[in-house]
NUKE-887506 format. One record per residue (C-alpha): z, x, y; residue in one letter. Coordinates in nm, 3 decimals, always signed. Layout:
% NUKE-887506
Z_X_Y_A
...
//
This chain:
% NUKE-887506
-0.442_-4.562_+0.319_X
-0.384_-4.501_-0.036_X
-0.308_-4.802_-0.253_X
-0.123_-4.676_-0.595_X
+0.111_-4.999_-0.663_X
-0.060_-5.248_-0.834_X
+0.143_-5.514_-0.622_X
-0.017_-5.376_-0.324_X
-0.386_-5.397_-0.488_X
-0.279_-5.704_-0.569_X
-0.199_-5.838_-0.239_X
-0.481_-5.702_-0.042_X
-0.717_-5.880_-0.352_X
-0.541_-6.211_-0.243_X
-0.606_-6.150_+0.083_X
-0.939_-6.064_+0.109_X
-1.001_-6.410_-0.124_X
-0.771_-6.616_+0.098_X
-1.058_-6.506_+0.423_X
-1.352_-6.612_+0.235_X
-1.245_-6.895_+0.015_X
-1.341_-7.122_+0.243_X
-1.724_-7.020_+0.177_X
-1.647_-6.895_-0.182_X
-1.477_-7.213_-0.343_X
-1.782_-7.475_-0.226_X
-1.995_-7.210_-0.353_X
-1.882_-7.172_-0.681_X
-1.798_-7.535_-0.738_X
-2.208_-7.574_-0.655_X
-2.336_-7.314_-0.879_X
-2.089_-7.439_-1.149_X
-2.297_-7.804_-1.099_X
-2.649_-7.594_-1.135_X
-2.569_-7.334_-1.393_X
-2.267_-7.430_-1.601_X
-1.931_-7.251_-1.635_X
-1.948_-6.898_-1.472_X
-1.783_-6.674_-1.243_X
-1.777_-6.523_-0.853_X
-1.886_-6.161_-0.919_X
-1.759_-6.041_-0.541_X
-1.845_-5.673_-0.436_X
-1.804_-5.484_-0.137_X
-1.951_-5.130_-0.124_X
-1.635_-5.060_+0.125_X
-1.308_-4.934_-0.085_X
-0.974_-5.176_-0.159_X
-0.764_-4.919_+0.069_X
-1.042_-5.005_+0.385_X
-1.063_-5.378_+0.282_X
-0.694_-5.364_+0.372_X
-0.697_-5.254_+0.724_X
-0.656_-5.520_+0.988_X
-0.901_-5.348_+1.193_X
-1.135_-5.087_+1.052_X
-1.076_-4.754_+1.141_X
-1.157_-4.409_+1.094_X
-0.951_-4.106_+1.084_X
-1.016_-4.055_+1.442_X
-0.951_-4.424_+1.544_X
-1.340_-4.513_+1.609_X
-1.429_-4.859_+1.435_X
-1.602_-4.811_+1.148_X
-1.886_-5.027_+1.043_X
-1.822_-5.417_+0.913_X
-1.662_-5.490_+0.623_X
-1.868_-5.708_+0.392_X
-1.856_-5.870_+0.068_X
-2.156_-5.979_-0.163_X
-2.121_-6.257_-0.366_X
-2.347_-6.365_-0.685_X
-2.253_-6.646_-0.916_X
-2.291_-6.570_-1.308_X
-2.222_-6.690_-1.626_X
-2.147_-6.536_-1.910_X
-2.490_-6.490_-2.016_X
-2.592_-6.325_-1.714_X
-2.315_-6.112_-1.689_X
-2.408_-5.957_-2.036_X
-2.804_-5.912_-1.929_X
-2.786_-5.833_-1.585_X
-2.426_-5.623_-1.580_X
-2.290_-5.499_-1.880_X
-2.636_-5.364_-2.039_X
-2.593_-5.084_-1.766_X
-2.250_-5.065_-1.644_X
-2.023_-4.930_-1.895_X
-1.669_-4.959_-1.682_X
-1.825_-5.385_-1.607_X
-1.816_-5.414_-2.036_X
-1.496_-5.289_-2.042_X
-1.332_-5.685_-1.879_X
-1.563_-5.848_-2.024_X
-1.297_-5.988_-2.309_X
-1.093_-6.053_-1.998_X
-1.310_-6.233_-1.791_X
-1.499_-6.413_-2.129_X
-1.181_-6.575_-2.189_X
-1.080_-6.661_-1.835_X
-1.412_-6.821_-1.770_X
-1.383_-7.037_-2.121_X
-1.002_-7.174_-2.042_X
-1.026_-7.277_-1.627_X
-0.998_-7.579_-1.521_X
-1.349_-7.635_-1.278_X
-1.230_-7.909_-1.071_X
-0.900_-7.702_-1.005_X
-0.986_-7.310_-1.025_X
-1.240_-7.065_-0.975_X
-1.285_-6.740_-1.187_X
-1.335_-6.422_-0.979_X
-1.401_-6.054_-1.096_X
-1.388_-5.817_-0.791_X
-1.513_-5.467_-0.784_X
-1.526_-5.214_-0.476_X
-1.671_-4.870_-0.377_X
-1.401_-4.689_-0.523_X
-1.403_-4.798_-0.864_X
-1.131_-5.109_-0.855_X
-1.217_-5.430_-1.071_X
-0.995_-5.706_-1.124_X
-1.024_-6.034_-1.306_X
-0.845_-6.330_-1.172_X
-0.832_-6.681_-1.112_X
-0.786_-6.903_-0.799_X
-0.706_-7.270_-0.698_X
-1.003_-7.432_-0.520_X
-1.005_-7.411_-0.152_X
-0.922_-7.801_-0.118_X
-0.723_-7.987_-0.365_X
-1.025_-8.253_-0.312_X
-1.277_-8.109_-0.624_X
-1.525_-8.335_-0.466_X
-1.494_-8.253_-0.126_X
-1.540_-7.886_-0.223_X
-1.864_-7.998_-0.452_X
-2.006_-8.180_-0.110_X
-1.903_-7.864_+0.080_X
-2.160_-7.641_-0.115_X
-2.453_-7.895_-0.205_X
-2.433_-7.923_+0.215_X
-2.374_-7.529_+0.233_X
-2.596_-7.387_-0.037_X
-2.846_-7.653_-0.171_X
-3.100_-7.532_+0.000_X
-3.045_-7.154_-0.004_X
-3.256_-6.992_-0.264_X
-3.092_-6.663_-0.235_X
-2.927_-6.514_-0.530_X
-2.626_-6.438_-0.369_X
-2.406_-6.487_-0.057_X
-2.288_-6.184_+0.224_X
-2.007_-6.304_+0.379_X
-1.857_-6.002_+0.667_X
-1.533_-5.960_+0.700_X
-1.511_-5.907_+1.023_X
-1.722_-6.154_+1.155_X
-1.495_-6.446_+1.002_X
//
């Protein structure tokens, strides 16, 4: 499938979010508590056009392997150490995503920048998962409290 439209990029962005913002929202909401103001970085080493498949396939119909998505929290700061230093096409929405990050509303939204195998990165914004801020705060100190790691896998087709 070949995604040229920018609507249609659009659309399978939102829809990839809308399966993991469930995990995503409490997530960021906790990390926001921890770190300060900051961002879901969410990659996927599949491309947008496979992330929009129902069902994985390849051209001869055989499932291909599961869809997954890695997400890391950062702020700004980060972003500029651990990102832009060595990823010239990440420094290019930087202005984007600086100025996203410095107007949301935390108890309402949640900054994203998305980037797949083939290249696509998008800044956006989202509402929280749950109008509730605190409910979605309790959500990830119950979720992710105790998980050290540096980022979250969440597979797609596993959800």
């Amino acid at each position: 499938m070949v995604l040229n439209k920018e609507s249609d990029k659009e659309q399978v962005r939102n829809e990839v979010f809308g399966r993991v913002r469930f995990y995503a929202c409490p997530y960021a909401v906790y990390k926001t508590s921890v770190l300060g103001r900051g961002f879901l970085f969410i990659q996927s080493d599949s491309t947008l056009a496979t992330m929009s498949l129902t069902i994985p396939k390849d051209s001869y119909g055989r499932a291909t392997n599961t869809r997954s998505l890695l997400l890391h929290f950062l702020t700004l700061g980060e972003y500029n150490v651990e990102v832009c230093r060595d990823d010239f096409e990440m420094a290019m929405v930087r202005t984007k995503l600086e100025e996203a990050v410095e107007n949301y509303d935390e108890e309402r939204e949640v900054i994203i920048l998305m980037r797949y195998r083939c290249g696509h990165v998008a800044v956006g914004r989202s509402k929280l998962v749950t109008p509730d801020y605190n409910l979605c705060r309790r959500l990830g100190q119950d979720y992710y409290a105790e998980n050290n790691a540096a980022s979250l896998q969440l597979n797609l087709d596993d959800i």
